[in-house]
C-alpha positions in Angstrom: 98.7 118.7 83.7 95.8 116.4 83.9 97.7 113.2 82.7 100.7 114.2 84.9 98.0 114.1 87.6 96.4 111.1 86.8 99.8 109.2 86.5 100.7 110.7 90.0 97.3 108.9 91.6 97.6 105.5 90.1 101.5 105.6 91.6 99.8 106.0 94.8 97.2 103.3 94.4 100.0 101.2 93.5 102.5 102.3 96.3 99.3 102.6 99.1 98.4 98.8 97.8 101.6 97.2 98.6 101.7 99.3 101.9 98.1 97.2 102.4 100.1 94.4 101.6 102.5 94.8 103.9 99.8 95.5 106.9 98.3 92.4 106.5 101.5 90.2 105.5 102.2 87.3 108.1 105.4 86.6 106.9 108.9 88.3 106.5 108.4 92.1 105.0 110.2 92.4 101.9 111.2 95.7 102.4 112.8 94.9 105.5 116.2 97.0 104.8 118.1 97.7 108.0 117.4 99.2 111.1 116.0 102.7 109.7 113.7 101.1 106.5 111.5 98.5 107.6 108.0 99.1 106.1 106.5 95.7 108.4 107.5 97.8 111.7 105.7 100.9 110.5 102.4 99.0 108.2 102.0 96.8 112.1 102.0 99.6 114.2 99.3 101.0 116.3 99.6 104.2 114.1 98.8 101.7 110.9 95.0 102.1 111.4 92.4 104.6 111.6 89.8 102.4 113.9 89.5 99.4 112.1 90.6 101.0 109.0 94.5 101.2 107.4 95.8 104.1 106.5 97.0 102.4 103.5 93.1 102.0 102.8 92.3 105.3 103.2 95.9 106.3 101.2 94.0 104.1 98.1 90.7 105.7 98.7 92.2 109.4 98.4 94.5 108.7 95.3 91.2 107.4 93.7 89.3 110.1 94.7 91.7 112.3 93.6 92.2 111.0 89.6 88.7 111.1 89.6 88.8 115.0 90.5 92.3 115.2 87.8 89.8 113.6 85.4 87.0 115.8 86.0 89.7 118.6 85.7 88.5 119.7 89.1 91.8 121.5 90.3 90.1 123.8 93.0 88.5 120.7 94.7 91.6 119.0 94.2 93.9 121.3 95.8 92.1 121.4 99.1 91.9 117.0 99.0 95.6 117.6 98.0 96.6 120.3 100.8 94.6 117.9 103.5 96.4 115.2 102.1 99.7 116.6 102.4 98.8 117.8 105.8 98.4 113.7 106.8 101.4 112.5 105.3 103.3 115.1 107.1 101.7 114.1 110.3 102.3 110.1 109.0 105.9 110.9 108.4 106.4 112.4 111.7 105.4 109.3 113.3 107.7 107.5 111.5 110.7 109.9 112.4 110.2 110.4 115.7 108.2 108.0 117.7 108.8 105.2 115.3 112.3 105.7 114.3 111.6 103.3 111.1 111.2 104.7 108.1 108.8 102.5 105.6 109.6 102.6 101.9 106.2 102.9 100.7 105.1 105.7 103.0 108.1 107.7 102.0 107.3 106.8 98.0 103.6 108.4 99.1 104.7 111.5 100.5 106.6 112.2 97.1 103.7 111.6 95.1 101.4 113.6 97.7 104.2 116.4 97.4 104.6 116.2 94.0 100.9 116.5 93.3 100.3 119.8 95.4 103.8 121.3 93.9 102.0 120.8 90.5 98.3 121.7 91.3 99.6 125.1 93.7 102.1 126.0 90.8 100.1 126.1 87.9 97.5 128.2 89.9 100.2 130.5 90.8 101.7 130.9 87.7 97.6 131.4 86.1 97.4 134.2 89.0 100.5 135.9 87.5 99.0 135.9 83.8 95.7 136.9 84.1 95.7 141.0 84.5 93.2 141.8 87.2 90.1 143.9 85.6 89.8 147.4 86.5 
């Protein structure tokens, strides 16, 4: 689980970093599909930052903090980065649905790896509830 976990959190370093790209790119956005995928739109928006700070910033931050905690084989701490995580994206995604109406390709790629990472993490500590018989 832990290298699965660790592979997971460098894929969102990489796919937060090119959404950083995108937020501070002054040209035309290379992901700039159609009318429904254009990660510019979305990475320019006033939903982009936190304050000062992009969410793609923070995005890099978490998925660093959390292969650290894969690394340090912290599950229980990372579940609850993980669930708050997942909470954001959700949130992020919304945005992007319904007051946006863009879609950007690198926020989507997140949420999968976000989603991904709290289907493993909440799995295997289901399935370790199920084995272990509860002492009398």
């Amino acid at each position: 689980m832990r290298p699965t976990l660790i592979i997971l959190a460098l894929f969102g370093v990489i796919v937060a970093s090119l959404a950083l790209r995108e937020h501070y790119n002054t040209g035309d956005s290379p992901c700039d599909i159609n009318a429904k995928w254009d990660c510019g739109i979305v990475n320019k928006s006033i939903f982009a930052t936190v304050g000062p700070i992009p969410v793609a910033a923070i995005g890099i931050a978490g998925y660093l903090f959390l292969g650290f905690l894969a690394f340090r084989r912290a599950y229980f701490l990372m579940r609850i980065a993980v669930t708050f995580a997942l909470a954001y994206s959700l949130y992020l995604a919304h945005i992007e649905k319904d007051l946006l109406q863009v879609w950007c390709i690198y926020c989507v790629g997140s949420l999968i790896t976000i989603s991904l990472m709290a289907i493993i993490l909440f799995s295997v500590r289901i399935a370790d509830m199920l084995r272990k018989p509860k002492p009398a």
